[in-house]
Every structure is written in structure tokens, then in C-alpha cells.
C-alpha positions in Angstrom: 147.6 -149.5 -32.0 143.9 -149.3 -32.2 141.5 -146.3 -33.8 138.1 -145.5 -32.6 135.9 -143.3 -34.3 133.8 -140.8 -32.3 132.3 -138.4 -34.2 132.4 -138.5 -38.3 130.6 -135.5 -39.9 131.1 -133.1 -42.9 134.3 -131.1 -42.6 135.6 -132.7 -38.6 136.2 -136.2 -36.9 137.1 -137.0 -33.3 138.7 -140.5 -32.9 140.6 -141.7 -29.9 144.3 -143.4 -31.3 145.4 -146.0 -28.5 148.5 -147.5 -27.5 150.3 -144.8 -29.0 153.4 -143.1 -28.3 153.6 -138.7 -27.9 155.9 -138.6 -30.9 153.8 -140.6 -33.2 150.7 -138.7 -32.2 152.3 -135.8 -33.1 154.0 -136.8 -36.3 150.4 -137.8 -37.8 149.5 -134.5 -36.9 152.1 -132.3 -38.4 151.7 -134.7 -41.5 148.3 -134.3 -42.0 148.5 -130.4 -41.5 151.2 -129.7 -43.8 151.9 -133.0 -46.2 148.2 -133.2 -47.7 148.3 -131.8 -51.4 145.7 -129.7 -52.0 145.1 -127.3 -55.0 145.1 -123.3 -54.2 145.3 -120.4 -56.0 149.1 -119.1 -57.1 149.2 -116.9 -59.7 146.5 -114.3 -60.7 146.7 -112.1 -63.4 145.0 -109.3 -63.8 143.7 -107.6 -67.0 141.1 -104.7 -65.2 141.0 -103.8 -62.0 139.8 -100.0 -61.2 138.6 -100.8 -58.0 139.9 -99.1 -54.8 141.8 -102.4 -53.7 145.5 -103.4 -54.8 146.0 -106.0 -57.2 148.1 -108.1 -54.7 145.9 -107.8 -51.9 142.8 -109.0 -53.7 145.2 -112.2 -54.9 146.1 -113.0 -51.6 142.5 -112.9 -50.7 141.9 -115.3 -54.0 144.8 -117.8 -52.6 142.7 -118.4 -48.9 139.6 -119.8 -51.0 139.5 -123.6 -50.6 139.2 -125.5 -53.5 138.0 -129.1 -53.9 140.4 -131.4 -54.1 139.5 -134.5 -53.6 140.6 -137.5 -56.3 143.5 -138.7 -58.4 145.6 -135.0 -59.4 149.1 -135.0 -60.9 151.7 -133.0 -59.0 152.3 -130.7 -62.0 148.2 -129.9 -62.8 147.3 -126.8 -62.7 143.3 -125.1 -63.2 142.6 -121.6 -64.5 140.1 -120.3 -63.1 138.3 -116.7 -64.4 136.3 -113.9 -62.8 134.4 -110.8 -64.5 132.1 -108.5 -62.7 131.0 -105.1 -62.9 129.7 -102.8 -59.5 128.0 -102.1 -57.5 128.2 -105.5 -56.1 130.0 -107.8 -53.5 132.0 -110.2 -55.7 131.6 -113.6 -54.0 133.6 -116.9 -54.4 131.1 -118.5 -56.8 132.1 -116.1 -59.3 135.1 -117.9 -60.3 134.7 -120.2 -63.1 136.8 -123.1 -63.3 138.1 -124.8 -66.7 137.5 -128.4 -64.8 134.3 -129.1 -62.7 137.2 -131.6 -60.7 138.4 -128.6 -59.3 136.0 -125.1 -58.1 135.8 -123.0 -54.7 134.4 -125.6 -52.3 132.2 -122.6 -50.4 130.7 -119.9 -53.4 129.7 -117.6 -50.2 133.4 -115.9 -49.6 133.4 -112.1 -50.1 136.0 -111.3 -52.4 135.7 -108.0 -53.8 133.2 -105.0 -53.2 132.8 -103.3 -56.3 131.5 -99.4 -56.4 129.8 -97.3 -59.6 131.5 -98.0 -62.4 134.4 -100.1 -61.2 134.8 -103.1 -62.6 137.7 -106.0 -62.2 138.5 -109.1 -64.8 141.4 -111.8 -63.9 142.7 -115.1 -64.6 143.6 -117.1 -62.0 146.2 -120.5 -61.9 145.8 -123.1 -58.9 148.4 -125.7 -58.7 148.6 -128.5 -56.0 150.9 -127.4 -53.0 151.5 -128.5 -49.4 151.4 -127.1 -46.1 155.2 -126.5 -45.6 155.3 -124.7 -48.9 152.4 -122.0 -47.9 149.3 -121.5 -45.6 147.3 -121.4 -48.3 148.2 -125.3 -49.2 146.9 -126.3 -45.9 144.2 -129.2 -45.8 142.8 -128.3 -42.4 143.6 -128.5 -38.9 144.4 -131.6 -36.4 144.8 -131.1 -32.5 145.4 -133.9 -30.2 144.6 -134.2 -26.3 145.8 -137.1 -23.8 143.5 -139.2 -22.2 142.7 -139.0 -18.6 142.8 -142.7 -17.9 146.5 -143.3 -17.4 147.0 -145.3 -20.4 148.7 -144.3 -23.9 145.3 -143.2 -25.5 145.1 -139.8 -27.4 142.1 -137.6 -28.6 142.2 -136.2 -32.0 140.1 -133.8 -33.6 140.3 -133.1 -37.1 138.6 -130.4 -38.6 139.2 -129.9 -42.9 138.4 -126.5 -44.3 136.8 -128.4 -47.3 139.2 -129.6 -50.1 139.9 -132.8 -48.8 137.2 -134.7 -46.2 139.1 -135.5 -42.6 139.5 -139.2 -43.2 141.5 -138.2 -46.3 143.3 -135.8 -44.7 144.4 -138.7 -42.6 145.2 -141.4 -45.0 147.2 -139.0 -46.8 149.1 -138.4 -43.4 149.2 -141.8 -42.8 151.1 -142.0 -46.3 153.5 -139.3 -46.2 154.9 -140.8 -43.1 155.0 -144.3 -44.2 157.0 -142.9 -47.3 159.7 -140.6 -45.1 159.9 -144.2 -43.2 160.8 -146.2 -46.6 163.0 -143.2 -47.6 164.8 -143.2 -44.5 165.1 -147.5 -44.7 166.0 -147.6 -47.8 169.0 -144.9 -47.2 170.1 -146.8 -43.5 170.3 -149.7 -46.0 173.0 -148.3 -48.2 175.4 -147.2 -45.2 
């Protein structure tokens, strides 16, 4: 099994994996899509909020925002993050303030909140590390995978990270979550 790296820029990579079966192929891609740990948004709490938008909905939209992720975390770490504003305004991503500069929105652009006259909205939000199969919003990006034309067992991978994680870490962490279901797996074949 062989890797060639096409295309390696910001947030996506194309590489060609060769001599490779359909089922392992696939299995780095489902890992890498739903095994990566990344942190997101999980609770929020809100202390004012007297703008004409639910409570819930404007969390949900506060659990989509990527946050960096890159670097040694422990499974249990969580991050508060704040946010105050008054309107009239759009209340954008870089708004939030983080307690750790480890961990802050990875774009500050993403409309949150438009706030009207005299509406105003203050929360607390904590972000824990989660995977993919636990929620969307734990998802490190997206991988797709295309045969090659030749005839032989090559296949065409494009991986495309929404910004917590780069794509090559993406992988590597795929690359580890697999090798540790296969050691699970060993060691249990062992004790039969």
C-alpha cells in the first residue's frame, strides 16, 4: 500500500491510496469522518436574551461553529466560552471569547445573532471534545473516495476539514482509531 499526495492546501488534500482494497478505503473514510475528536459547543446557558430568536435555536446555531482543535486535549476538557452584545448589530462568531487561546472559533465571520433596538443577549457557552458518531456537530470534515480508471486497486481521496483539525490530521487520527478497533479486536480473538 502506497500514498501519493496530490494536492495539500489549507482546509483539503487529494491523494491517490494504491493497492488497496474497497473495504479499507472505506473504513479510513468513515474513521476519519466520525472518529476524529474535535471540540464543539454543548451546553449554553443563557442569562439575557430578549431577542426575537429562541434560546435553543440560537445554541444549536452556537454548536455548528468550528473550533480549533488541533494539539494534545484530554477527553474530559472542556472551554467556556462567553458572548455579550447589545443591538442593532449582527452578532458574529468572533464575538465569543474563549477562557484558553488553545481553543476559539476557527472562522470569526459566522452570523450568529441579528440583534434589533434595544435587544440585547448575554450567554455562557461549554465546548467539550466529541466525535462524529456522537453528533454532527463533532464532525472533523468530510472525506470522499473515487476509483481509479486504470484497472488497478488505486483510489482517489479528497479530504476537505471544516477547520478544527488540518486534513493530514484528520487522517492520522483515522489512521489511529482503526489501528486501535484492530488491537481491540486482537487482543479479544486472543482470549477465546
Amino acid at each position: 500500500m502506497k500514498i501519493e499526495v496530490l494536492h495539500s492546501k489549507g482546509n483539503e488534500m487529494e491523494f491517490v491510496l494504491k493497492d488497496a482494497t474497497v473495504a479499507f478505503a472505506n473504513a479510513i473514510r468513515r474513521m476519519g469522518m466520525s472518529q476524529v475528536p474535535v471540540f464543539a459547543i454543548d451546553s449554553v446557558t443563557f442569562y439575557e436574551n430578549n431577542s426575537a430568536v429562541f434560546d435553543e435555536y440560537i445554541a444549536n446555531r452556537l454548536g455548528l461553529i468550528p473550533l480549533t482543535s488541533e494539539g494534545a486535549h484530554k477527553a474530559d476538557e472542556e472551554v467556556l466560552l462567553s458572548l455579550g452584545a447589545e443591538g442593532p448589530k449582527m452578532v458574529h462568531s468572533k464575538e465569543l471569547k474563549s477562557s484558553t487561546p488553545k481553543v476559539k472559533c476557527v472562522y470569526d465571520n459566522i452570523p450568529i445573532i441579528k440583534l434589533g433596538e434595544d435587544r440585547g443577549i448575554r450567554l455562557e457557552a461549554k465546548a467539550k471534545i466529541g466525535r462524529g458518531t456522537e453528533h454532527a456537530k463533532f464532525q472533523a470534515g468530510i472525506i470522499s473516495y473515487g476509483y481509479e480508471s486504470n484497472g488497478k486497486k488505486n483510489f482517489k481521496f479528497m479530504v476537505e476539514s471544516f477547520g478544527q483539525v488540518s486534513p493530514k490530521t484528520m487522517l492520522l487520527k483515522a489512521a489511529e482509531g482503526l489501528k486501535e478497533k484492530c488491537d481491540e479486536l486482537n487482543s479479544q480473538l486472543k482470549d477465546v
